[in-house]
C-alpha positions, -999 to +999 in steps of 0.1 A: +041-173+021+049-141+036+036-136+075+034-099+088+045-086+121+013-099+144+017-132+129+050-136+143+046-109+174+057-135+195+074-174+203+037-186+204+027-174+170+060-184+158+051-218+167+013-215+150+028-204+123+053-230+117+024-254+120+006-234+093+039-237+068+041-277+074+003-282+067+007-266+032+041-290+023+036-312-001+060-341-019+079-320-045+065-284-032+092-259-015+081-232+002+094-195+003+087-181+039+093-143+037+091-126+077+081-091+087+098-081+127+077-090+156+050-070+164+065-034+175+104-044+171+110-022+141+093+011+163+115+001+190+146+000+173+133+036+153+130+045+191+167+039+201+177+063+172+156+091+183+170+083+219+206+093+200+188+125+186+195+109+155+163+105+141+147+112+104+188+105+093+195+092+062+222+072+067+231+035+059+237+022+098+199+034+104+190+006+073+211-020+090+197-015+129+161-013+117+166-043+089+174-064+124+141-069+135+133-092+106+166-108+108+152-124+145+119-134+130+131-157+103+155-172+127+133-178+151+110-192+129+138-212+106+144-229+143+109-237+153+104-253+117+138-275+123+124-285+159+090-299+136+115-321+113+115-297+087+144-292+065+145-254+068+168-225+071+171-186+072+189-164+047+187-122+053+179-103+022+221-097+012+226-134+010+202-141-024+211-115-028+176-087-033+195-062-053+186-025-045+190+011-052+211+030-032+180+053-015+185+040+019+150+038+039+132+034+010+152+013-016+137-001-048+142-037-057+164-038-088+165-078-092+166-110-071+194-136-075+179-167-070+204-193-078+217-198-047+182-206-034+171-227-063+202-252-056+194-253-018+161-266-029+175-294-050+204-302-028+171-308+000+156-276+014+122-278+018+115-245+036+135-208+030+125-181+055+139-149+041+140-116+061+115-092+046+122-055+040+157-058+035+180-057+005+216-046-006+232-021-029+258-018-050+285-009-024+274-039-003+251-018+022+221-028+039+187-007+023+150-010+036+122-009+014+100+015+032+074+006+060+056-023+049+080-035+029+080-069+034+050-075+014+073-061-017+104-086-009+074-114-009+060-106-045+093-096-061+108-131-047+076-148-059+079-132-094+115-141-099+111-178-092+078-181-106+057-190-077+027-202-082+006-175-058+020-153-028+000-161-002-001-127+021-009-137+061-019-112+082-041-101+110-075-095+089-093-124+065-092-108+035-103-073+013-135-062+022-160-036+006-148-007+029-135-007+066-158-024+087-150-003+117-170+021+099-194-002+082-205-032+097-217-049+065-192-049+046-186-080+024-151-098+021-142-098-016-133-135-029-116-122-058-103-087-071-082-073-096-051-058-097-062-026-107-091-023-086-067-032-052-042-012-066-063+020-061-073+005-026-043+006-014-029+040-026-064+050-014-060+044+019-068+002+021-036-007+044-041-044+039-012-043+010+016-020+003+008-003-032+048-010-043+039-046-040+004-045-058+019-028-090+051-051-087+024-082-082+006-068-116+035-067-134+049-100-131+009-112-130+017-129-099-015-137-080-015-123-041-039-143-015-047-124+016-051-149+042-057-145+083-028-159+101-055-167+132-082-185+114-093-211+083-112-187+066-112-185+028-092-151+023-093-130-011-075-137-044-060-105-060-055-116-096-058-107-131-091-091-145-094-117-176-093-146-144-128-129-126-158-143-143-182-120-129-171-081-126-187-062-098-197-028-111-187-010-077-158-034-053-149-011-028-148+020-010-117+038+004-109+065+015-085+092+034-095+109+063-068+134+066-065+155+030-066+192+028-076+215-003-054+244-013-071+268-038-048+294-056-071+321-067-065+350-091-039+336-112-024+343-147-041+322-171-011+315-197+013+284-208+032+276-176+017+287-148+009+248-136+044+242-140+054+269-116+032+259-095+037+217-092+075+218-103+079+233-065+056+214-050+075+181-065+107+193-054+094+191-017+081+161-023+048+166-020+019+141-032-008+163-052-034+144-058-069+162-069-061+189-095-092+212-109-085+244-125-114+272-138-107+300-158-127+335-153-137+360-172-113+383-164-086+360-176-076+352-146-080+315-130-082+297-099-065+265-094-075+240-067-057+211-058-056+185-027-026+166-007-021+156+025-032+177+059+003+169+075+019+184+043-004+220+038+030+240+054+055+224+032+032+234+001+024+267+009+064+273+016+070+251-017+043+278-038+059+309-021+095+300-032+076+298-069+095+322-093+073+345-111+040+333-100+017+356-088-018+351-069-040+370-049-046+344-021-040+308-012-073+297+008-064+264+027-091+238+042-074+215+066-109+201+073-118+181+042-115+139+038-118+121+007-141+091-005-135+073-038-160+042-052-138+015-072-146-013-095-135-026-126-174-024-142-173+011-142-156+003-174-188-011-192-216+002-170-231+041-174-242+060-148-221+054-117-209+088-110-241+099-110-257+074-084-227+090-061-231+125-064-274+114-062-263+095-029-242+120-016-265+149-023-296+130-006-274+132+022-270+169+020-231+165+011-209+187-003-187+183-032-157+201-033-135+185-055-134+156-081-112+135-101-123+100-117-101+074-141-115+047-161-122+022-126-129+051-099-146+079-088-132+103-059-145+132-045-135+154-017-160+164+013-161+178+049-141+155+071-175+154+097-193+137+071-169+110+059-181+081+077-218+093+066-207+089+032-189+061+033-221+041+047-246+061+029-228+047-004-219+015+005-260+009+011-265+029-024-242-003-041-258-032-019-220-037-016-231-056+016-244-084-016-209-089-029 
């Protein structure tokens, strides 16, 4: 069970959700309790190092003050569980130990020990509470995993003891069709599969951290997303042989803030892509949409998208380009992008077209797309993004699911 930051923001959700944990104990079931910080600690402590001017560092004493915040939680929570009658403890992320990298602020997990754990829970344990988000590397230093981490430290622990399911609470019920801030109707999904959540969440879904999706998908553990502050039945993300019936369309995501950078006039020979995206890598910048047209003249024009906070870095990364020559970069900061996503794409004709039909009834323009075996994107204007995202969410009767 891993509870995120507004499920433990403060002593009286720490006491709901100790409640929560003893309700699901049963004879001969241990539970794995893994905490995110209380709602805002982490940005406070990231607040005291920009206070020291220190901020953006990487540096191993900014893993161990920010780690900190989770540290609290579980003790808090390993306390209020003792106070039920619970046989329950804490134990931070070097005691397993979780085994990292040495990339401090945004370690990988390498492996979890779980021996130590394993005999606490025959020697009587019947609750761990493990800080989330934290590991240690080689030369015995405190890493993070990256914001949002604690979802990863839940499904890599799960994995390497063989839990049955992660259950994930947090503050919404569950996956739904799109962002209901945006559409009203949009349907909860009871069940979805890896892949299909996978490109939710590196599409923009926040509910899950991708790292912990693909890690999840891997080890075929299932993830649960559950509402810390209600009953409700939440949504199983699982393996596509366990879902009976396959929705053609599941969701739509999107990202409001992209940009498109078109390199026109260039040299149409082995290479030139290379020139172009080696750079771009080395900054590390995320390229995501890629389309390239070649003219007449032998020339081409190559058009790809990334983020709108990142459009400096890449036009600095292209200029620094050896040997590549272009007659202008044209940059739209303006554009957003929409992707539909569902595993019956796979076995259903057809789909792509009932977008760009949707999209076109609603006089939008396509700028860009890029589609894989379970997803459609394209890019658009930025004004019409919500448009879309309704106007296709009707066309799918996603509201049905």
């Amino acid at each position: 069970m891993k509870f995120g930051g507004t499920s433990v923001g403060d002593v009286a959700r720490i006491k709901a959700v100790s409640g929560t944990i003893r309700s699901a104990l049963r004879p001969n079931r241990k539970i794995i309790v893994v905490v995110s910080a209380m709602s805002d600690q982490t940005n406070k402590l990231i607040e005291l190092t920009k206070d020291l001017g220190v901020e953006g560092t990487i540096d191993p004493e900014y893993d161990a003050l920010v780690s900190t915040g989770e540290d609290v939680s579980a003790s808090l929570l390993a306390l209020a569980l003792k106070k039920l009658g619970i046989h329950a403890r804490s134990w931070r992320g070097w005691q397993l130990p979780i085994n990292t990298d040495s990339f401090f602020s945004n370690a990988k997990i390498k492996s979890v020990n779980t021996k130590k754990l394993i005999q606490s829970f025959k020697d009587g344990l019947e609750v761990a509470v493990i800080s989330g988000f934290q590991g240690v590397e080689a030369n015995s230093r405190i890493t993070t995993l990256g914001r949002g981490g604690s979802d990863t430290s839940a499904v890599a622990i799960a994995a390497s003891i063989g839990s049955e399911r992660c259950d994930i609470y947090t503050d919404v019920s569950g996956i739904y069709t799109t962002d209901p801030r945006i559409k009203r109707k949009a349907a909860k999904i009871k069940k979805i599969s890896f892949e299909e959540m996978l490109e939710m969440a590196s599409l923009g879904a926040n509910v899950l951290q991708t790292r912990a999706v693909e890690l999840a998908m891997r080890s075929k553990t299932p993830i649960q997303v559950l509402n810390s502050f209600s009953n409700e039945e939440g949504t199983l993300v699982c393996d596509e042989e366990e879902i009976m019936e396959k929705n053609i369309i599941s969701g739509i995501a999107f990202q409001r803030n992209e940009a498109r950078i078109t390199l026109s006039n260039i040299e149409d020979k082995p290479g030139v892509a290379a020139k172009i995206f080696g750079p771009l890598a080395e900054a590390g910048i995320n390229v995501d949409m890629i389309v390239q047209s070649s003219s007449e003249t032998g020339n081409t024009d190559l058009t790809f998208s990334c983020s709108a906070e990142e459009v400096e870095h890449a036009k600095e990364a292209i200029a620094k380009s050896k040997d590549l020559t272009y007659k202008n970069i044209i940059v739209n900061s303006e554009v957003a992008k929409v992707s539909i996503i569902g595993i019956g794409m796979k076995t259903h004709a057809g789909v792509a077209q009932k977008m760009f039909e949707t999209l076109s009834e609603e006089n939008i323009n396509i700028h860009v797309i890029s589609t894989s075996e379970i997803k459609v994107s394209v890019l658009i204007e930025r004004k019409y993004l919500e448009l879309a995202v309704r106007s296709l969410h009707d066309s799918f009767e996603l509201e049905k699911i």
